[in-house]
Every structure is written in C-alpha cells, then in structure tokens.
C-alpha positions, 0 to 999 in steps of 0.5 A: 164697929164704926158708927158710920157705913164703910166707904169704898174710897176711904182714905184710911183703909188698909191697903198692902203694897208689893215692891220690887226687891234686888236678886238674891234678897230672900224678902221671906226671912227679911220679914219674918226676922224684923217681925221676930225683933220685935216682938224680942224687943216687946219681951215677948218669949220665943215659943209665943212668937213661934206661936203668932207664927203658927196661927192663921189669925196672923196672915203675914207670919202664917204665911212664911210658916207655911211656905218655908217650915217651921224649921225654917221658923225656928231657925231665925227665932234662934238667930234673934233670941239665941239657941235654946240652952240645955238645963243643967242640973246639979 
C-alpha cells in the first residue's frame, strides 16, 4: 500500500484507452495472440497460459475467453506454440 493517500488526478494512475481499429480487424484475437507471445517468449507452458486465460483475476484475457470459447483460446495457443503432439511409445 503507498504511504500517501490516493489523489483523484494522479498522473500516474492506470487509466485504458479503446481506439478505432480498420473493418475487417479481429481486435480480440490481435490481442489475446500478442499476449500468448509473449508469455511463449518468457517459456511460460501452454496449459499456464490457458490457465491466466481461465482466471477472472486476469481481466483482459478472461474477457477473450468468455467471449469468444475456449476453443477459440486453445486455437491460437496451437497457432503460437504448435499443436499438441501425440506420445509415441515404443
């Protein structure tokens, strides 16, 4: 917690911004795929990913989640890692 009391004009508050995309842009996947990126370029594993994804703590991906499916989720995780490989045994 800061030492000070929060000031309703505090430059450095969080503050989110919408802006205007061209038609045809699909803004959900453009961000849930950078997001996936990146956490690939940390070495996170793909089933954490899916994880931030399903947790409400997580506003920003919980939101894709809920509005496009976890199929929808899961597709783009394939599409930045690869798509899961079957075992083989010998």
């Amino acid at each position: 917690m800061a030492e000070k009391e929060f000031e309703g004009d505090d430059p450095m508050e969080f503050v989110a911004h919408r802006f205007p995309v061209p038609p045809g842009v699909d803004i959900d996947a453009e961000m849930a795929r950078c997001f996936i990126e990146e956490f690939a370029l940390m070495g996170m594993p793909k089933e954490k990913v899916f994880h931030i994804f399903s947790s409400r703590f997580f506003a920003g991906t919980h939101a894709v989640l809920e509005a496009r499916g976890e199929a929808f989720i899961r597709g783009l995780i394939d599409g930045v890692y690869g798509p899961a490989r079957a075992l083989e045994v010998q």
